[in-house]
N, C-alpha and C positions, 0 to 999 in steps of 0.2 A: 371626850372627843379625841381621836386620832389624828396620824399626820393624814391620813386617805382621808378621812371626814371633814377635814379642813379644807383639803382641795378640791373636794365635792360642795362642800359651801362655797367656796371662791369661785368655782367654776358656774357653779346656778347666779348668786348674785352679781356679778359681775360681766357676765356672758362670753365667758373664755371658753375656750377647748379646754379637755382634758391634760393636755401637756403642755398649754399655755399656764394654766392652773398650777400645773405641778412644780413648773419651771420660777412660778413670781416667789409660791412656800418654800425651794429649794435656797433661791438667790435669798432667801430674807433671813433663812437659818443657816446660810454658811455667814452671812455678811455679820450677825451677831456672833456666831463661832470665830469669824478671825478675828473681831475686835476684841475677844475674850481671849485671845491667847497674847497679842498683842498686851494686852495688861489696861485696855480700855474700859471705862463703866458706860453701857447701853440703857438708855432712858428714853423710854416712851411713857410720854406724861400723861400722867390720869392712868395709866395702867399698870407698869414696873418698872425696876431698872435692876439691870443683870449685869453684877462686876466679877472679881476672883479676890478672893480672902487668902491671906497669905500665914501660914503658922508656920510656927518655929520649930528645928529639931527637938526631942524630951525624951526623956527616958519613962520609956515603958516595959509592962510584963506580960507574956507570954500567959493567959489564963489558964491553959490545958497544964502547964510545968511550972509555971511560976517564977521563968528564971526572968530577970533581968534583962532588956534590949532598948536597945537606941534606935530611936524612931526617926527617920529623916525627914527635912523641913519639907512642905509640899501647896500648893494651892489650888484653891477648889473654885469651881464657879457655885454662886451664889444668885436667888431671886428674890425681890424684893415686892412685894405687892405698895401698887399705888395708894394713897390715901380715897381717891376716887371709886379705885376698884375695890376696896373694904369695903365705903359706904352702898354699892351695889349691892354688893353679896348680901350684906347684911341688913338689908331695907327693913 
């Protein structure tokens, strides 16, 4: 499923317009995107929780030359599947 196919399911199940629809998926994924740059963990239970993992500078290598470089520290957003949503999937 899509970000469009989502707000075509929101839009039938819940009886919005099209850009009511689009407007509730917009506000739900910026409001998860600034809590994730803020350095927030988002949890929605029984389903996941989506934080930012932090690593550290290292030195690494160049696969194509082989030389030598320093890798600068960096953080990534991370998902977490619920214990709830495993046992779905996996009925």
């Amino acid at each position: 499923m899509n970000k469009l196919e989502l707000i075509e399911t929101l839009r039938e199940d819940a009886g919005l317009t099209k850009p009511e629809a689009k407007a509730v998926i917009k506000t739900f994924f910026s409001t998860i995107t600034d809590a994730l740059i803020k350095g927030d963990r988002v949890e929605i239970r029984g389903l996941c929780s989506f934080y930012v993992k932090k690593y550290k500078a290292y030195a690494g290598r160049n696969p194509k030359t082989g030389k030598s470089t320093q890798v600068k520290p960096k953080k990534l957003p991370f998902f977490k599947c619920g214990k709830e949503l495993k046992e779905r999937v996996d009925y």
